[in-house]
DRENDO-1510 file (C-alpha; in Angstrom, 1 decimal, always signed):
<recs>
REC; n; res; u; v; w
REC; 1; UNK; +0.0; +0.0; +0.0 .
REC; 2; UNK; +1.3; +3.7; -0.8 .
REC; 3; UNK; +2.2; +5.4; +2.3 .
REC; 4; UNK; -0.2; +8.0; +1.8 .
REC; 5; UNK; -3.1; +5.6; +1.9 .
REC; 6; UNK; -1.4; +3.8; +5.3 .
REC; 7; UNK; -1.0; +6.9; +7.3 .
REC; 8; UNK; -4.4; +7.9; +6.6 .
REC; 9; UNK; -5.9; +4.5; +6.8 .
REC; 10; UNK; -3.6; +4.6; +10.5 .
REC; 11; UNK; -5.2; +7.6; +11.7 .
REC; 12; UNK; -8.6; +6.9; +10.7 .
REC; 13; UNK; -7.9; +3.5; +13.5 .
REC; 14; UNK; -6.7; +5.6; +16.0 .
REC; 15; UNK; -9.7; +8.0; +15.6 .
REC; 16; UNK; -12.1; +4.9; +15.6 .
REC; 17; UNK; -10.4; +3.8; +18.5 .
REC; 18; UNK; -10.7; +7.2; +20.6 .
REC; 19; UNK; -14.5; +7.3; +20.1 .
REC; 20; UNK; -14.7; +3.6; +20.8 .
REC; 21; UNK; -13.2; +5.3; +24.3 .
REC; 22; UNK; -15.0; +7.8; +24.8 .
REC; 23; UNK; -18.5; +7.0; +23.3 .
REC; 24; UNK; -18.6; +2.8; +24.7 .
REC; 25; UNK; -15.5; +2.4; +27.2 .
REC; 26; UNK; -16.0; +5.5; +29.2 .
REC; 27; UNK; -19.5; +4.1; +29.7 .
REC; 28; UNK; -18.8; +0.5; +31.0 .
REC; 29; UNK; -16.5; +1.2; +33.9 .
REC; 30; UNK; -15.6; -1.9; +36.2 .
REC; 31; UNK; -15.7; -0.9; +40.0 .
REC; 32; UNK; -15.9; +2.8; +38.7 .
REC; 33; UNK; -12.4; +2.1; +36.5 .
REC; 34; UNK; -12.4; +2.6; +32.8 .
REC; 35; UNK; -10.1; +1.0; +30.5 .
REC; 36; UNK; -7.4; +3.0; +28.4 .
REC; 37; UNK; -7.6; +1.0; +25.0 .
REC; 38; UNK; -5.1; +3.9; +23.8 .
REC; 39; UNK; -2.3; +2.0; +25.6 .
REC; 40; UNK; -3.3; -1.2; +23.6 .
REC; 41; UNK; -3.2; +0.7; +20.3 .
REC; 42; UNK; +0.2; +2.6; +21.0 .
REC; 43; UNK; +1.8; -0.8; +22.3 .
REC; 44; UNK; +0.7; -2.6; +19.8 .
REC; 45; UNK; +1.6; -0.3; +16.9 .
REC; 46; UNK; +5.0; +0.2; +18.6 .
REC; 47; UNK; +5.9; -3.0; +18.9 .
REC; 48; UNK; +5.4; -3.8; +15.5 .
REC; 49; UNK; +6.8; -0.9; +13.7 .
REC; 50; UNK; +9.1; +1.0; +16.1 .
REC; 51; UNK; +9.5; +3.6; +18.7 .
REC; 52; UNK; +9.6; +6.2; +15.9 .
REC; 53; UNK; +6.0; +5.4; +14.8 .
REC; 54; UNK; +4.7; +4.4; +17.9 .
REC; 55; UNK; +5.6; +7.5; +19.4 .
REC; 56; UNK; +4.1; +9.7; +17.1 .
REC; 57; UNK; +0.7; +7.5; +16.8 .
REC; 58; UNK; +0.9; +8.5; +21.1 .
REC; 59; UNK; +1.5; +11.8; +20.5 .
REC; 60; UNK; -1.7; +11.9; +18.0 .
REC; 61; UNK; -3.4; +10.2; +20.6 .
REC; 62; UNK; -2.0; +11.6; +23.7 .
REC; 63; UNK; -3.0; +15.5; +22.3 .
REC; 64; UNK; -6.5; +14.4; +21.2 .
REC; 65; UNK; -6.8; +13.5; +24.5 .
REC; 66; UNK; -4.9; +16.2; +26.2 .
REC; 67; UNK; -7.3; +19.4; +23.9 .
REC; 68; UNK; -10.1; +17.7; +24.8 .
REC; 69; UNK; -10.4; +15.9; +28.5 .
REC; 70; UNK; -7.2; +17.0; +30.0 .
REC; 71; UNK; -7.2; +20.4; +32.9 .
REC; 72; UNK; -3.2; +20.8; +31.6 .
REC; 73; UNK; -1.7; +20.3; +27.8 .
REC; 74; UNK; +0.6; +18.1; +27.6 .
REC; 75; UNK; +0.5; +15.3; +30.2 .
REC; 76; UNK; -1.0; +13.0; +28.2 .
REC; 77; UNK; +0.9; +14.0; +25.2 .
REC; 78; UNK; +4.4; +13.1; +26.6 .
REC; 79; UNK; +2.6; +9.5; +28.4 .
REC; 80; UNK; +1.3; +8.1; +25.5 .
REC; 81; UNK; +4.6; +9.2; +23.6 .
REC; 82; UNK; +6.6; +7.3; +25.9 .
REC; 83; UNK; +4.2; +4.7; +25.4 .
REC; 84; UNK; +5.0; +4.4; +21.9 .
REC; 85; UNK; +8.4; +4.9; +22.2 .
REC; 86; UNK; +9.0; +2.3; +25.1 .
REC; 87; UNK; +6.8; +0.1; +22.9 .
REC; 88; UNK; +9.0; +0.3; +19.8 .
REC; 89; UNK; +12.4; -0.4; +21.6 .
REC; 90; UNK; +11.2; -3.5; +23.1 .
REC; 91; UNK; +10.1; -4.3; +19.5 .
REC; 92; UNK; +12.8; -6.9; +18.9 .
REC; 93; UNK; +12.6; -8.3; +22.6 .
REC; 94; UNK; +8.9; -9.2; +22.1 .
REC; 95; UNK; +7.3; -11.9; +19.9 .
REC; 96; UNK; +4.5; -10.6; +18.0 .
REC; 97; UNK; +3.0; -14.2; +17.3 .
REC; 98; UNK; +2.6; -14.6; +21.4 .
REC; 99; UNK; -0.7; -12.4; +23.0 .
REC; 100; UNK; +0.8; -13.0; +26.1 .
REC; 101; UNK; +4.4; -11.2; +25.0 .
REC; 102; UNK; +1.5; -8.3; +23.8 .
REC; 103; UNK; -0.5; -8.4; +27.3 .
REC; 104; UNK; +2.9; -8.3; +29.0 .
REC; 105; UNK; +4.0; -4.8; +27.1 .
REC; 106; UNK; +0.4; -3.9; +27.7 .
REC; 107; UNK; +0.8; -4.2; +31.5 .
REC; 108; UNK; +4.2; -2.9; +32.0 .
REC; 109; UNK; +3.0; +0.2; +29.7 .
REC; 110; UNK; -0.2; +0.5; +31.9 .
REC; 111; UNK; +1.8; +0.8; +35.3 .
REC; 112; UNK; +4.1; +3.3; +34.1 .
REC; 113; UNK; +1.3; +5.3; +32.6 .
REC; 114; UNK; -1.0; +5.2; +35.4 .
REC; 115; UNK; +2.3; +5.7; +37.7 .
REC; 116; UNK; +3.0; +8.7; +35.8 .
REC; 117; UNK; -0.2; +10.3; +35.6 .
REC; 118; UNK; -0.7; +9.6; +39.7 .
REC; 119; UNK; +2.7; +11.4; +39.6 .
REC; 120; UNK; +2.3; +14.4; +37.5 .
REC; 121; UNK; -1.7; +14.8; +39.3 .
REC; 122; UNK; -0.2; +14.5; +43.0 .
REC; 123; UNK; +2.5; +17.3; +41.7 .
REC; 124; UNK; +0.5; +19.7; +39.7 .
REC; 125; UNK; -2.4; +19.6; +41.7 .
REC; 126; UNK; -1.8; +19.1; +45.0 .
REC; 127; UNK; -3.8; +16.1; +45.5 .
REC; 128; UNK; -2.9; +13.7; +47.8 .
REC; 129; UNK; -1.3; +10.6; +47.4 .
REC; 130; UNK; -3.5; +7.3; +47.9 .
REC; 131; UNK; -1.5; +4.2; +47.7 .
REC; 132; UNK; -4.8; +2.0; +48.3 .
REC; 133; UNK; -6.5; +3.9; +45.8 .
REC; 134; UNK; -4.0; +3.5; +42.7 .
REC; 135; UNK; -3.3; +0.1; +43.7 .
REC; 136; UNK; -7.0; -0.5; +42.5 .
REC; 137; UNK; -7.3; +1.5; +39.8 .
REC; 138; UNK; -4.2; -0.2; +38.3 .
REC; 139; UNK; -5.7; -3.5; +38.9 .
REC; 140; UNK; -8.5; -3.4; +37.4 .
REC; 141; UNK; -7.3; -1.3; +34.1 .
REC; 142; UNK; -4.6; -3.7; +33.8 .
REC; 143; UNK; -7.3; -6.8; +33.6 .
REC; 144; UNK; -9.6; -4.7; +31.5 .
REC; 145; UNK; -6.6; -3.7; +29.2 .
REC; 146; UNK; -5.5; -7.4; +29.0 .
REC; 147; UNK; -9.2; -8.3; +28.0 .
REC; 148; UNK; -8.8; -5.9; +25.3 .
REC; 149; UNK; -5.3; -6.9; +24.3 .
REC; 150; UNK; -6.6; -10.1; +23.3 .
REC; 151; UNK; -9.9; -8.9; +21.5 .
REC; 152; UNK; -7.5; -6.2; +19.4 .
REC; 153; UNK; -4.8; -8.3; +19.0 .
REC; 154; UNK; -4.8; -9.9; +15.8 .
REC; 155; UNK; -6.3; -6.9; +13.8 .
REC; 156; UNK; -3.0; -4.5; +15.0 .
REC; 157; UNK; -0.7; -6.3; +14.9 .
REC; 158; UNK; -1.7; -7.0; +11.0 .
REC; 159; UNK; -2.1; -3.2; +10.9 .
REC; 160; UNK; +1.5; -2.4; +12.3 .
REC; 161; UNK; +3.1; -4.9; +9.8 .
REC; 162; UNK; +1.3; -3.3; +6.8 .
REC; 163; UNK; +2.9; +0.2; +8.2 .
REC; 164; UNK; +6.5; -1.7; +8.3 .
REC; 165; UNK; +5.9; -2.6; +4.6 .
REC; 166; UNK; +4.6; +0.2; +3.7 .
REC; 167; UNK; +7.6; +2.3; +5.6 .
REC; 168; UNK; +10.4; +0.2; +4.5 .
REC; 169; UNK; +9.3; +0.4; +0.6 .
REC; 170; UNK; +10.1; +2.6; -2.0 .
REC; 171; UNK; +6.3; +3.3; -3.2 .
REC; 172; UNK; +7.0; +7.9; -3.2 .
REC; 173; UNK; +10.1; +7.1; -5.1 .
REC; 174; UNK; +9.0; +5.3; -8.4 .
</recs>
């Protein structure tokens, strides 16, 4: 596929999959916890075709999120960067054939993002720390974003090959 065609294609999935966020997951939380299915997109997108890819597909997503839900620009932004970007260096350490190598990355990603974001709220805020509290809420988004991680699976890592291919060929250049 030209590149044109993959990138746009690529954003049209992430768009898809931040009103599948917003308009269904926001709606179904699990013990009042809501499942961040950007951090199964990012991952999976950055394991498959890099940290330079994956972060910019989390910077997409991370300033969609950031204009329209966040109180400061630019927390999400740099998360779901480093997302992507962590997500593309393991790309060689994880096999993309294995959900559980995916669900792993998935988990790891989840804990530093939600680790982060306690961080950055505690410190821009002033809110205090609950240990008890983000001990559950990473919990339960981990299992939700595993269960997700195995319905998306297939389908992005497909995706996230077709962008290798189409990133690695000479299409512009002919």
């Amino acid at each position: 596929m030209k590149k044109p065609v993959v990138f746009l294609i690529t954003m049209l999935i992430t768009i898809l999959f931040l009103l599948m966020q917003i308009n269904f997951l926001n709606t179904l939380p699990a013990f009042g916890i809501i499942s961040n299915i950007g951090i199964v997109l990012i991952s999976a997108i950055g394991i498959t075709a890099g940290s330079n890819i994956g972060g910019l597909l989390g910077a997409f997503y991370g300033i969609v999120i950031d204009a329209f839900f966040s109180k400061t620009l630019g927390i999400f932004f740099l998360l779901y960067i480093l997302v992507g970007i962590i997500s593309g260096y393991l790309k060689n350490n994880i096999s993309k054939d294995n959900k559980m190598s995916l669900a792993l990355m998935v988990v790891i990603n989840t804990l530093m993002f939600e680790l982060s974001l306690c961080f950055f709220t505690c410190y821009l805020y002033g809110t205090p720390f609950n240990f008890l509290f983000l001990l559950k809420v990473i919990i339960i988004e981990e299992l939700y974003n595993i269960f997700l991680t195995y319905i998306f699976f297939r389908p992005l890592i497909y995706w996230g090959e077709i962008i290798n291919r189409s990133r690695d060929s000479y299409y512009l250049l002919h």
